[in-house]
N, CA, C and O of each residue as an XYZ file, in Angstrom:
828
protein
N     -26.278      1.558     -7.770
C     -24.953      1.376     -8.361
C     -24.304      0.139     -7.766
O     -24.357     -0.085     -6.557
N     -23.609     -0.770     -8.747
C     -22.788     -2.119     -8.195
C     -21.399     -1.545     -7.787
O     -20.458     -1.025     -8.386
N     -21.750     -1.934     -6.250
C     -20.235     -1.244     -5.836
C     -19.816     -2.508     -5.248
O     -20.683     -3.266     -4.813
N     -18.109     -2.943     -5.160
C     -17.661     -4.189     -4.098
C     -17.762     -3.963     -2.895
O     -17.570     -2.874     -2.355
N     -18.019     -4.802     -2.466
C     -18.643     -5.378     -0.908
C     -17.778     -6.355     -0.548
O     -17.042     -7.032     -1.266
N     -17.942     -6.371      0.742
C     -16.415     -7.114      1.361
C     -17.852     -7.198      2.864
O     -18.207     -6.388      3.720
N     -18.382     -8.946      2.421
C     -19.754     -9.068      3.553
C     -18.945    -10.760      4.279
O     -18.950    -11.782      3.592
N     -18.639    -10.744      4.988
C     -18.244    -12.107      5.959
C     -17.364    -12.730      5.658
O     -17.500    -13.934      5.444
N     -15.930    -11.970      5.523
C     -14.926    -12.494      5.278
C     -14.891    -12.550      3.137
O     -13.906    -12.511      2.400
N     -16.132    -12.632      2.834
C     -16.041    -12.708      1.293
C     -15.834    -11.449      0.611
O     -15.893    -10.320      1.099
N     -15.637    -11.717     -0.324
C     -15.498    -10.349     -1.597
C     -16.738    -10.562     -2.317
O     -17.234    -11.688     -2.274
N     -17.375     -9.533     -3.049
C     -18.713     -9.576     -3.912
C     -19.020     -7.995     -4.508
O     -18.172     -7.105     -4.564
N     -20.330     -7.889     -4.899
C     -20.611     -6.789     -5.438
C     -21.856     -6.362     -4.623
O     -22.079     -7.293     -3.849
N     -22.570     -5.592     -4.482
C     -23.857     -5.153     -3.438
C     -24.544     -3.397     -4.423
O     -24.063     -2.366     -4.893
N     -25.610     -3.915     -4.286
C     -26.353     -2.486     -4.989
C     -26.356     -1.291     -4.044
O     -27.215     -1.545     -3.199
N     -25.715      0.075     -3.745
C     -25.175      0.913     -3.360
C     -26.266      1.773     -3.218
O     -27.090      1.238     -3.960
N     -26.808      2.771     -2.738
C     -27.173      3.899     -3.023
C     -26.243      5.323     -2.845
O     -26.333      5.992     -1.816
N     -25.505      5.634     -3.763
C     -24.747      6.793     -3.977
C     -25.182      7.951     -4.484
O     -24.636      9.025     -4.236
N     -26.344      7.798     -5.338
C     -27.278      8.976     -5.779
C     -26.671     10.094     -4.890
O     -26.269     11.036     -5.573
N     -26.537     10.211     -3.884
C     -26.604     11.351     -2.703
C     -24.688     12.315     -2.972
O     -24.251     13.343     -2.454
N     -24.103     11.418     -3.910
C     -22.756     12.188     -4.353
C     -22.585     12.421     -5.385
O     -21.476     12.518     -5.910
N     -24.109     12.630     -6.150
C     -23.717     13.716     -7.695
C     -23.803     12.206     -8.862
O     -23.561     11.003     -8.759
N     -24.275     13.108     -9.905
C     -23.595     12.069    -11.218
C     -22.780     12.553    -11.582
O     -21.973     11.735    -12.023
N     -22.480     13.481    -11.669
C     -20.821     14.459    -12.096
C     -19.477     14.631    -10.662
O     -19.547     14.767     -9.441
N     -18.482     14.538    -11.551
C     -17.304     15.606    -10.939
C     -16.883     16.462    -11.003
O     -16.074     16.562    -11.925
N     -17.119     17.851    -10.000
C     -16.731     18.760    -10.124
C     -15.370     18.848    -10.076
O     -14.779     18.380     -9.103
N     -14.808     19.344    -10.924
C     -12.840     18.864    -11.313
C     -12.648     20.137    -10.547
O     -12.031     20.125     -9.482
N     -13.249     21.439    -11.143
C     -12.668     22.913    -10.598
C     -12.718     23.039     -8.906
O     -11.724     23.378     -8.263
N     -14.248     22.660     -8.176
C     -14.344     22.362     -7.007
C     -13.418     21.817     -6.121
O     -13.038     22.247     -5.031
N     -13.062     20.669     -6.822
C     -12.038     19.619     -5.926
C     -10.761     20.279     -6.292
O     -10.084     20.531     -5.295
N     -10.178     20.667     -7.517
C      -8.519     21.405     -7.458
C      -9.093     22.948     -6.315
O      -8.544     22.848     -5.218
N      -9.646     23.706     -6.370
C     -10.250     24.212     -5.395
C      -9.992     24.358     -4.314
O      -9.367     25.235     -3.716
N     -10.686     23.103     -3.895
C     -10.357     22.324     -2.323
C      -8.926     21.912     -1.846
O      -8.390     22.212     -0.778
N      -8.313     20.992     -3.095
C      -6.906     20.521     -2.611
C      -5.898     21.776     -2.502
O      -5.010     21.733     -1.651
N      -6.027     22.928     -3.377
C      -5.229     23.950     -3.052
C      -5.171     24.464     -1.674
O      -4.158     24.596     -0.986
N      -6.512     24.764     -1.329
C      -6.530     25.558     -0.062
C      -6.373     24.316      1.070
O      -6.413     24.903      2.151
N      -6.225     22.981      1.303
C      -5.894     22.222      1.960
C      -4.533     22.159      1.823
O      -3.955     21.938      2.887
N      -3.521     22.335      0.434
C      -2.117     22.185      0.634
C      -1.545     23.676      1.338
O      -0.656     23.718      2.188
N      -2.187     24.739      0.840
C      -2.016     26.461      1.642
C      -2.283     26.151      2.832
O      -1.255     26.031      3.497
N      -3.456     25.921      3.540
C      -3.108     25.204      4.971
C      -2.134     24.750      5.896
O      -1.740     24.996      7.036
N      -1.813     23.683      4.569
C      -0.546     22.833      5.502
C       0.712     24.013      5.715
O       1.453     23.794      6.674
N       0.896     24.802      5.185
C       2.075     25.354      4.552
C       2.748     26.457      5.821
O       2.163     27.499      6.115
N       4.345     25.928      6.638
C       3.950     26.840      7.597
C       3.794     28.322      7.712
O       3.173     28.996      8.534
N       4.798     28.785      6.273
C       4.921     29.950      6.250
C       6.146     30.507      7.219
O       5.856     31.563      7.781
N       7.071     30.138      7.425
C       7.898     30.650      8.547
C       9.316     31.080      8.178
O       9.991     31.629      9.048
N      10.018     30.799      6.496
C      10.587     31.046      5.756
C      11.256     32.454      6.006
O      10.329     33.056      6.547
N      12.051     33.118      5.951
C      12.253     34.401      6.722
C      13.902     35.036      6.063
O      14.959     34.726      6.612
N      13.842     35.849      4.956
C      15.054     36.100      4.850
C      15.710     37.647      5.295
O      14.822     38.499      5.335
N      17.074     38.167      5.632
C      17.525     39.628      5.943
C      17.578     40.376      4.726
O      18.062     40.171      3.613
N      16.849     41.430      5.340
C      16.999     42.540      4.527
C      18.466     43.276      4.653
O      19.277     42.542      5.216
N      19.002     44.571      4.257
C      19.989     45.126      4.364
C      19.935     45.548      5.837
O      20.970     45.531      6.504
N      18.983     45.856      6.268
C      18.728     46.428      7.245
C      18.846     45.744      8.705
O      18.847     46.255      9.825
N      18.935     44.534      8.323
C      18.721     43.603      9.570
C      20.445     42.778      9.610
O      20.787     42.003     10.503
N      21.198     43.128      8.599
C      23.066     42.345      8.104
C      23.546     42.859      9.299
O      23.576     44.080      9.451
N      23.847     42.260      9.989
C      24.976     42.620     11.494
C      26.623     42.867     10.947
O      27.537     42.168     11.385
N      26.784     43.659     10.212
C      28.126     43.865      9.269
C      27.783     45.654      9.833
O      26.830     46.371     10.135
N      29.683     45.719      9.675
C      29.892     47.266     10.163
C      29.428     48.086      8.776
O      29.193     47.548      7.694
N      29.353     49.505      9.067
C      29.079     50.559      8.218
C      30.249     51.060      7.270
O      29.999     51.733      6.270
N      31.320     50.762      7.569
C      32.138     51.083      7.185
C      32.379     50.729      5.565
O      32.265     49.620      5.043
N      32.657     51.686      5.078
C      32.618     51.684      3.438
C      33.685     50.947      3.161
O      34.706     51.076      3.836
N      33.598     49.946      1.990
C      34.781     48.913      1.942
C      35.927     49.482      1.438
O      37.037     49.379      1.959
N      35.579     50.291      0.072
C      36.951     50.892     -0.584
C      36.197     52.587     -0.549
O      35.099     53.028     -0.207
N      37.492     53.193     -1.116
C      36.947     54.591     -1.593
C      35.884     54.705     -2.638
O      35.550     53.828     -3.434
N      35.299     56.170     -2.494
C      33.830     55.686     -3.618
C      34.669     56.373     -4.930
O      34.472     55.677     -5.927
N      35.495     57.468     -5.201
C      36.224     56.996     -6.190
C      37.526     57.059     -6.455
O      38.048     57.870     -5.690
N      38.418     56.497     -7.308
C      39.785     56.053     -7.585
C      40.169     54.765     -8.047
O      41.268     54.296     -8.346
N      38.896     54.251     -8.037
C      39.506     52.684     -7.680
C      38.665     51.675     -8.883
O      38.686     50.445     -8.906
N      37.936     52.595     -9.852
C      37.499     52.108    -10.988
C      36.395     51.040    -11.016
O      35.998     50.302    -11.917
N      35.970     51.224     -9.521
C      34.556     49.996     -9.298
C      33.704     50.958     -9.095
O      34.111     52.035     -8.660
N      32.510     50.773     -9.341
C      30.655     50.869     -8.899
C      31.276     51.749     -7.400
O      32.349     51.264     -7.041
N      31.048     52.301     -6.978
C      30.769     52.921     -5.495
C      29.810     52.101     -4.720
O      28.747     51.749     -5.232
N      30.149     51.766     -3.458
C      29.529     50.902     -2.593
C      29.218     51.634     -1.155
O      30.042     52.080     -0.357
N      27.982     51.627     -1.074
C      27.660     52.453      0.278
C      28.300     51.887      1.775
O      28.879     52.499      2.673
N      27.949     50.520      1.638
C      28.633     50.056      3.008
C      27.668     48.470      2.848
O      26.510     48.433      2.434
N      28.616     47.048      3.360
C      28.616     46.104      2.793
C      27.144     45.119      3.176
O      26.957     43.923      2.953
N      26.427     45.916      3.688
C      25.383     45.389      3.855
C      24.381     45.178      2.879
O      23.427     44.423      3.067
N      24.632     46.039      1.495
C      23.615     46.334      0.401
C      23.907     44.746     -0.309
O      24.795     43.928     -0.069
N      22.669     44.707     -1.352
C      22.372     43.258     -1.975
C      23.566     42.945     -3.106
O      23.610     41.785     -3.515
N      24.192     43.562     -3.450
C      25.339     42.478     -4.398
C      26.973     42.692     -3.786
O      28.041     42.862     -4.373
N      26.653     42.607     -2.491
C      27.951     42.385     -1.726
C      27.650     40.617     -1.403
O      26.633     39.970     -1.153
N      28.887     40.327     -1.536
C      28.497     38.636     -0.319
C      28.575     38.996      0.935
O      29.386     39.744      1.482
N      27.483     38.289      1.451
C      26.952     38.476      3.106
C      26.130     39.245      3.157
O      25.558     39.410      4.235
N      25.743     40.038      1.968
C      24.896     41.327      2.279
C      23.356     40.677      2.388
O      22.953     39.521      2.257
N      22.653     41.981      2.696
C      20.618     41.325      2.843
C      20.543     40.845      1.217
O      21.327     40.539      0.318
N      18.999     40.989      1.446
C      18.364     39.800      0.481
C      17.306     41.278     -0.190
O      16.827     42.247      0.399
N      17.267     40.847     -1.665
C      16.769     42.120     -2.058
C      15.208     41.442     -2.320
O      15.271     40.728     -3.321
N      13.951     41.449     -1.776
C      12.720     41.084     -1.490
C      12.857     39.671     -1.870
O      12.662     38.816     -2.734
N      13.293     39.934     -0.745
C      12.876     37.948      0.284
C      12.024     37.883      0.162
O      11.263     38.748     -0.272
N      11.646     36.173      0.701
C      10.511     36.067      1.502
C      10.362     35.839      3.009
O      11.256     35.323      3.680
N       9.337     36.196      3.444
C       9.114     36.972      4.836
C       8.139     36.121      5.392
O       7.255     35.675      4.661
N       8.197     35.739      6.992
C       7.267     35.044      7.391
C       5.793     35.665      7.165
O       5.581     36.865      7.335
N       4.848     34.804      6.790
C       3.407     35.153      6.275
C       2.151     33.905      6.381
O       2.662     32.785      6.384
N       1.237     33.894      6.431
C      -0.100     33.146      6.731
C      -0.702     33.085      5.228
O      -1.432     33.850      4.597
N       0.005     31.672      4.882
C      -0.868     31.459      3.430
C      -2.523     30.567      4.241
O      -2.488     29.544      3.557
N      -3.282     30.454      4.802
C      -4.066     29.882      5.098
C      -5.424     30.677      4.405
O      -5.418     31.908      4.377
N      -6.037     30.273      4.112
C      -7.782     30.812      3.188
C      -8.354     29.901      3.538
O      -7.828     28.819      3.796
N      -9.871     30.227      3.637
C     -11.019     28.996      3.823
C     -11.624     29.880      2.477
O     -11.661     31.008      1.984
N     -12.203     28.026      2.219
C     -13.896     28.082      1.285
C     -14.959     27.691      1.904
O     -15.024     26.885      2.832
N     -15.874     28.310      1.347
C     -17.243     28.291      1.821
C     -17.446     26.618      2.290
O     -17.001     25.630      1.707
N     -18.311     26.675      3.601
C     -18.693     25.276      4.030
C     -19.053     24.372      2.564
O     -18.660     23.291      2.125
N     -19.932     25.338      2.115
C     -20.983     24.313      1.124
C     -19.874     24.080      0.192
O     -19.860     22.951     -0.298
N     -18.898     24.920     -0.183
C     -18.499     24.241     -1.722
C     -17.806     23.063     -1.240
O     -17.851     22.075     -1.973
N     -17.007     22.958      0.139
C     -16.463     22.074      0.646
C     -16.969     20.470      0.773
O     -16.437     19.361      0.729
N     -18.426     21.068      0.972
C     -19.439     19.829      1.321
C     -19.545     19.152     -0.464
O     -19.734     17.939     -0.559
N     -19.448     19.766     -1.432
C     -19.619     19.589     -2.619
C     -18.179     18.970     -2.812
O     -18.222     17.859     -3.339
N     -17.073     19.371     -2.546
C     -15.763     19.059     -2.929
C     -16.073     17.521     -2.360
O     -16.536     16.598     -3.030
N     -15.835     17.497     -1.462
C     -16.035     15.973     -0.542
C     -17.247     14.943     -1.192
O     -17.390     13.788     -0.791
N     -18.020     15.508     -2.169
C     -18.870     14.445     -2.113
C     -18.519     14.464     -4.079
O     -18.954     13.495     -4.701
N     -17.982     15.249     -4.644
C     -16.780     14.870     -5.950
C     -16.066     13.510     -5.305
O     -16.290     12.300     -5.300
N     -14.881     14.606     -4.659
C     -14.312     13.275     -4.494
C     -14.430     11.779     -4.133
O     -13.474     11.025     -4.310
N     -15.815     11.274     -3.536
C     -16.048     10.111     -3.065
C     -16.803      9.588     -4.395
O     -16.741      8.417     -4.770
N     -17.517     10.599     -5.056
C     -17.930     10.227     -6.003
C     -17.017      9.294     -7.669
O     -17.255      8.323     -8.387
N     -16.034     10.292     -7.563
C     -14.921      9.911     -8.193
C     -14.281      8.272     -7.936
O     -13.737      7.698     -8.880
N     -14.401      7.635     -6.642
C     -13.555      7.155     -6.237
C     -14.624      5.766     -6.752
O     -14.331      4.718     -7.327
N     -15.765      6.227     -6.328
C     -17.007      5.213     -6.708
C     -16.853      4.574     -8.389
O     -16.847      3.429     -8.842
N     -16.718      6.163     -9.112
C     -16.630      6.071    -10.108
C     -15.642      4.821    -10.885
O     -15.869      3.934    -11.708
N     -14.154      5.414     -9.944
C     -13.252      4.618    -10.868
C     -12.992      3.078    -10.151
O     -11.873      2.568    -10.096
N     -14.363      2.372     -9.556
C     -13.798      1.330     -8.990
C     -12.513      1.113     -8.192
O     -11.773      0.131     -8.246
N     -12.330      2.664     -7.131
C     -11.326      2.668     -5.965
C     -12.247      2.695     -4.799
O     -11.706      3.228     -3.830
N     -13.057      2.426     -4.650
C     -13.842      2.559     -3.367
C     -14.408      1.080     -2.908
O     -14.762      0.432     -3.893
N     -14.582      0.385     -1.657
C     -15.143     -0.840     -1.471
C     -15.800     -0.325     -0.004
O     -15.359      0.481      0.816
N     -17.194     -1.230     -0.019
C     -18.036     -1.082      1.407
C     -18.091     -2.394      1.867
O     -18.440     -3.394      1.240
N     -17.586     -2.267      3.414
C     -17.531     -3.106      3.884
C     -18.244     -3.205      5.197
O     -18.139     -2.258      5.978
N     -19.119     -4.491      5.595
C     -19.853     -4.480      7.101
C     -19.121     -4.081      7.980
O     -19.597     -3.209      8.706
N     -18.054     -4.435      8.190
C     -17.421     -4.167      9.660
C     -15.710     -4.045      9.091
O     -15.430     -4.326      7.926
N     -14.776     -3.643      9.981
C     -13.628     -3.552      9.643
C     -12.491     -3.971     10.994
O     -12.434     -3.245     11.986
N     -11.706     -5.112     10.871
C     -11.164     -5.330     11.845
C     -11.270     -4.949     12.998
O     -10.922     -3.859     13.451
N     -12.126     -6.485     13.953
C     -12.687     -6.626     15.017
C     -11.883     -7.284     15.478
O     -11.424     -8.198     14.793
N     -11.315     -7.026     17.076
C     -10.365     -8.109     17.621
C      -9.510     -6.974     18.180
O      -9.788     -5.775     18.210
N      -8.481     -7.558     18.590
C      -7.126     -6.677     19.400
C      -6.073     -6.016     18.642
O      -5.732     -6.392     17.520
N      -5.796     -5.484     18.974
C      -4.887     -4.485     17.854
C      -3.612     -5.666     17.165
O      -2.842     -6.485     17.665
N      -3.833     -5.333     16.182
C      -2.627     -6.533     15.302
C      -3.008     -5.617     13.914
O      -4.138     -5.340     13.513
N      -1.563     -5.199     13.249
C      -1.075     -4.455     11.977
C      -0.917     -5.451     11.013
O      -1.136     -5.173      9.834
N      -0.514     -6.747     11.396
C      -0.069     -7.387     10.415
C      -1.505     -7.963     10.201
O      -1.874     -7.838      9.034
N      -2.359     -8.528     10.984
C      -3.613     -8.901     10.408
C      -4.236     -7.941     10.021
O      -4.852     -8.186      8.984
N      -4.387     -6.653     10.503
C      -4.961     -5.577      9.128
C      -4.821     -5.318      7.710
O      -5.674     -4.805      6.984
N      -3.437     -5.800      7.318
C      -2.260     -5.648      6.201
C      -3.314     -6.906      5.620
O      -3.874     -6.745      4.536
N      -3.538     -8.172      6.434
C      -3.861     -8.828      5.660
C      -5.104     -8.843      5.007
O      -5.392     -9.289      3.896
N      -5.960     -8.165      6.049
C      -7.303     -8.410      5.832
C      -7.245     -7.240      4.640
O      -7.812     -7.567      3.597
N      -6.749     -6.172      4.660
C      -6.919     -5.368      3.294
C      -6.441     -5.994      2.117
O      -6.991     -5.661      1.068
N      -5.311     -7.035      2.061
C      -4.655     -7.643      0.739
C      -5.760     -8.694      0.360
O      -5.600     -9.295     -0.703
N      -7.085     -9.030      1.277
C      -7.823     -9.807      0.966
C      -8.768     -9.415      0.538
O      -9.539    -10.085     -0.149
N      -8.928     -8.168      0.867
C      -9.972     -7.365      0.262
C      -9.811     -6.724     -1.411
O     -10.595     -6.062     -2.091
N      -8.560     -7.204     -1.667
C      -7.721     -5.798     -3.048
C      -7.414     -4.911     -2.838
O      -7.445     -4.112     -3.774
N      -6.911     -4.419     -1.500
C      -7.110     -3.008     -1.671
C      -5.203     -3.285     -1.597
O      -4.750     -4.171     -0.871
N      -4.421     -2.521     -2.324
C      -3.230     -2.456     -2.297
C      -2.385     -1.056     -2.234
O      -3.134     -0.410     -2.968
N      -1.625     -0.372     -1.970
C      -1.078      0.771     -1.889
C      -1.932      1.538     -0.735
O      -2.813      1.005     -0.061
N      -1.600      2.583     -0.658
C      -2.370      3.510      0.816
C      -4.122      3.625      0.237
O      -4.681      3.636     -0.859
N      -4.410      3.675      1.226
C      -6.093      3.263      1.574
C      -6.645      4.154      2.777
O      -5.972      4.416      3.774
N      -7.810      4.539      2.585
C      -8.105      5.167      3.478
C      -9.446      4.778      4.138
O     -10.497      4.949      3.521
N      -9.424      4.190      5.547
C     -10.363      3.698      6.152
C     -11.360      4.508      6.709
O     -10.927      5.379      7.462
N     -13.263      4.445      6.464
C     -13.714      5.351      7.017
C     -14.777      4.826      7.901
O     -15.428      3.831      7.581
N     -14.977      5.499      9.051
C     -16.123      4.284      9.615
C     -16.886      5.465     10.630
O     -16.275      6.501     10.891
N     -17.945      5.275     11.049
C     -18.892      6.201     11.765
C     -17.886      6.764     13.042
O     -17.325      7.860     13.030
N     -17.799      5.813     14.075
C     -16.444      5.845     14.608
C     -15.309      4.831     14.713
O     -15.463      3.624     14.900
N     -14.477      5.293     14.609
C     -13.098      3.791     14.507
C     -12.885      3.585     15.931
O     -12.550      4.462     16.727
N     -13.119      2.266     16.212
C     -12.236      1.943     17.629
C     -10.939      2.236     17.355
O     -10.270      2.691     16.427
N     -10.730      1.623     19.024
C      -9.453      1.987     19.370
C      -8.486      0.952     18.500
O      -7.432      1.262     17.945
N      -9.075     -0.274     18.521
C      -7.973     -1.173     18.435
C      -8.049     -1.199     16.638
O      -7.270     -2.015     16.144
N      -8.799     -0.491     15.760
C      -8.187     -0.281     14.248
C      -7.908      1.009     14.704
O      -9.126      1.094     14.855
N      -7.578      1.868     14.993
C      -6.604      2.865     14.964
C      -5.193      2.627     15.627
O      -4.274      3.434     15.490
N      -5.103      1.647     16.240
C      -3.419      1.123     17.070
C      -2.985     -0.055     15.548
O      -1.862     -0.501     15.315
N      -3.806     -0.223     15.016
C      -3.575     -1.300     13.822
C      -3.017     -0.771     12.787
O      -1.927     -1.120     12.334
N      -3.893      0.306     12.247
C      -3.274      1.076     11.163
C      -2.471      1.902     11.086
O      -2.108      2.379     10.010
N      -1.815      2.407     12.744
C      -1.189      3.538     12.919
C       0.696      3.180     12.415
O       1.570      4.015     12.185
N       0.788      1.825     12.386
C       2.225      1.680     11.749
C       2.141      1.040     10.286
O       3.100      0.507      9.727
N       1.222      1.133      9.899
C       1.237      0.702      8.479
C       1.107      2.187      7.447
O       0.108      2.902      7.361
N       2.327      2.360      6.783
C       2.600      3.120      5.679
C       1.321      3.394      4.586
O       0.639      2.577      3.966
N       1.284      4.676      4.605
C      -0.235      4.830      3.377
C      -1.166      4.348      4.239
O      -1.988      4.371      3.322
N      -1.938      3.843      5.351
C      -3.210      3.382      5.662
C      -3.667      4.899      6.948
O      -3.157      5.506      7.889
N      -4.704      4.877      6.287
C      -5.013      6.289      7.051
C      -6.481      6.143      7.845
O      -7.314      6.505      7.014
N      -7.086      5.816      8.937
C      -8.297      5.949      9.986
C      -8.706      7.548      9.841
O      -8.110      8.568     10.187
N     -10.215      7.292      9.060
C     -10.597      8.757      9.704
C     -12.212      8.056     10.078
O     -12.761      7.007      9.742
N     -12.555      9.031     10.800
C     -14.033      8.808     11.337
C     -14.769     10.165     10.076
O     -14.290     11.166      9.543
N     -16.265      9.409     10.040
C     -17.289     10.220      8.764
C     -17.324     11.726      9.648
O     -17.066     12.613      8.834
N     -17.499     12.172     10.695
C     -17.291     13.547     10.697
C     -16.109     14.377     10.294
O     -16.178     15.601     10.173
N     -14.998     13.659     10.087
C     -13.551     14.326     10.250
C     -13.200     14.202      8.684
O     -12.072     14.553      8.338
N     -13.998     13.777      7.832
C     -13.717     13.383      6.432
C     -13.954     14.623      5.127
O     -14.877     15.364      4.790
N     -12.642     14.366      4.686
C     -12.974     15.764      3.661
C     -12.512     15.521      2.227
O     -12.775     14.383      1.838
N     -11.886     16.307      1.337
C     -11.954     15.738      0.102
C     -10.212     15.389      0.134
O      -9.663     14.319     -0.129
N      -9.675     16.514      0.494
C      -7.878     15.913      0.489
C      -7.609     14.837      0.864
O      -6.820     14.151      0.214
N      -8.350     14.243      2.355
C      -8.078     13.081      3.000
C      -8.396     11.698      1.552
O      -7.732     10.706      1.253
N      -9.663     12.252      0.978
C      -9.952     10.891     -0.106
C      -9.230     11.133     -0.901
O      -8.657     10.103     -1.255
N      -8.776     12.323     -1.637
C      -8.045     11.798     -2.981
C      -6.471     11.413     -2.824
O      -5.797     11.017     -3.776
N      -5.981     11.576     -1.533
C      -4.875     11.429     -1.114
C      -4.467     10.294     -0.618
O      -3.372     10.105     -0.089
N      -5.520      9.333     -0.805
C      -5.063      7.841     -0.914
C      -5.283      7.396     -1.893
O      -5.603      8.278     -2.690
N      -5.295      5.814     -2.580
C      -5.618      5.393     -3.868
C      -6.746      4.893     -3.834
O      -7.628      5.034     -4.682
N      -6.812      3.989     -2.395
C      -7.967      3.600     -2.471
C      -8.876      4.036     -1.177
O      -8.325      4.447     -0.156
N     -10.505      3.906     -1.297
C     -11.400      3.732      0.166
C     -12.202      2.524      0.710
O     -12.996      1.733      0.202
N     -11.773      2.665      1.717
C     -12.833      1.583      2.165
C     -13.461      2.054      3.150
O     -12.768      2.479      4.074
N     -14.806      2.124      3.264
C     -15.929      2.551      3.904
C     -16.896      1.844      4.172
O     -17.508      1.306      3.248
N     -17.365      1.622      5.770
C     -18.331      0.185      6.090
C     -19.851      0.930      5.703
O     -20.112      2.066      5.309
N     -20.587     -0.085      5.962
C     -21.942      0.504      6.040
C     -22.499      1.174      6.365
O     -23.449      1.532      5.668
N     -22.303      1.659      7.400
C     -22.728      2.599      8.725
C     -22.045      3.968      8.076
O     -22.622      4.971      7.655
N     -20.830      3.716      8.127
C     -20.375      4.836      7.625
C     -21.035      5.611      6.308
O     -21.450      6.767      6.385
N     -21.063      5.079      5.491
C     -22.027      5.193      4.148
C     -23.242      5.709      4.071
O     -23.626      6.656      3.384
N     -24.145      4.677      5.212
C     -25.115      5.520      5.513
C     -25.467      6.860      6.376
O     -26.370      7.686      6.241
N     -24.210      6.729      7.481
C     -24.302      8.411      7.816
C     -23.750      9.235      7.403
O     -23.531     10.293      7.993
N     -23.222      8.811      5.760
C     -22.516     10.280      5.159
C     -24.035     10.460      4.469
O     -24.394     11.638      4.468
N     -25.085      9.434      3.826
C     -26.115      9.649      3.175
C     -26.977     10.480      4.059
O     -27.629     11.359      3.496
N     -27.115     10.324      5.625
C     -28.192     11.094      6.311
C     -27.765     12.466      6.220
O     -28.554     13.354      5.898
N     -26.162     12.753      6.573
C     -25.495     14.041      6.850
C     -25.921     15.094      5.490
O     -26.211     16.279      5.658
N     -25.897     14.463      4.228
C     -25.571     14.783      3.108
C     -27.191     14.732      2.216
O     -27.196     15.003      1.015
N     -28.707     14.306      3.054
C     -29.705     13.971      2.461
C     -30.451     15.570      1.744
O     -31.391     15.674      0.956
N     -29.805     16.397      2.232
C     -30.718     17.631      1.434
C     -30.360     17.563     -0.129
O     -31.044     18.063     -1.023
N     -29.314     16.943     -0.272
C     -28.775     17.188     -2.042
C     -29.357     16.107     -2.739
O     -29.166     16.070     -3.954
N     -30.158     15.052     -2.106
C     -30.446     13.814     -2.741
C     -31.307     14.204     -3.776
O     -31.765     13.362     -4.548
C-alpha cells in the first residue's frame, strides 16, 4: 500500500506493508471499543438525597386535614422544596472490559481506517534534538499534519515527550500503550518505522 513517508527532512510516498490491519473496518468493533473507553473514563461519583438522608425536622408542615391541600407527611418527601430526590442517581462503577482479542481487532480497525483515509504518515525518525515545542509544531506543519495528531513510536524519548507536552491536540504514545480511542481521537497519525514494524511483529498471527 502507498502510504506518505516523511524520509530526511522530505515528504514522499513509500510502499507500506499494512496487510497485518485487515482489508475491512470493523465499524461495530470500534463503536464497541470507544464506548467502553468513554464508560471508563466516567467517574461515577454523582450522588443525590433521598428522603431519608434531608436533614429537615419531622414535623408536619400544616394539618393533614382542614386546610384543602394533599396531606403531607413531613417535609422531607419529594414534592416539597428541599425535600430528597425521588430515584436519583447514586454513586456507581460504570467501568466494563472487552475481551483482549476484540480489543486487539478494535485497534487494528482503527489504524486501518486511518491508513485508509489518507490520515496516517510513516516517518524514519521523529524529532531528534533538545526539547523545543515550537520546532515540533514546525516539523509537523512540514509534514501536513494539521489539527491534533497523534505520535507513535516504539519508545518516545524524553525530549519528544517535553516537546509535545504543551502543544494542544498533540498526543506521545509508545506502540505498547496504543489502543483504538487513543487513534480515533486524533485526526491525524504519525508513526515511524520501527514503530510500524513492531505493531506488525506484535500483531503477525492475523497476517
Amino acid at each position: 500500500m502507498q502510504v506518505p513517508n516523511w524520509k530526511s527532512g522530505a515528504k514522499g510516498s513509500a510502499e507500506v506493508d499494512v496487510a497485518f490491519l485487515g482489508d475491512r473496518v470493523l465499524n461495530r468493533t470500534l463503536h464497541a471499543a470507544v464506548i467502553m473507553y468513554e464508560a471508563n473514563k466516567r467517574q461515577g461519583t454523582v450522588s443525590t438525597l433521598t428522603r431519608a438522608f434531608v436533614a429537615r425536622a419531622k414535623k408536619p408542615l400544616f394539618s393533614q386535614k382542614g386546610t384543602g391541600r394533599a396531606r403531607v407527611r413531613h417535609p422531607q418527601v419529594v414534592q416539597c422544596r428541599g425535600g430528597g430526590t425521588a430515584k436519583g442517581p447514586h454513586p456507581r462503577d460504570y467501568s466494563w472490559r472487552m475481551p483482549k482479542k476484540a480489543l486487539r481487532v478494535a485497534m487494528r480497525a482503527a489504524l486501518a481506517s486511518k491508513f485508509r483515509d489518507d490520515q496516517a504518515l510513516v516517518a524514519d525518525s521523529v524529532h531528534s534534538g533538545k526539547p523545543n515545542s515550537k520546532a515540533l509544531r514546525g516539523l509537523l506543519s512540514g509534514m501536513g499534519l494539521t489539527g491534533s495528531c497523534l505520535i507513535v513510536d516504539t519508545t518516545p524519548t524524553r525530549e519528544l515527550i517535553l516537546s509535545a507536552r504543551n502543544l494542544p491536540g498533540i498526543t506521545v504514545c509508545a506502540v505498547r500503550d496504543l489502543n483504538a480511542y487513543a487513534v480515533l481521537s486524533h485526526k491525524t497519525l504519525l508513526i515511524t518505522t520501527q514503530g510500524l514494524e513492531d505493531l506488525r511483529k506484535a500483531h503477525a498471527d492475523v497476517c
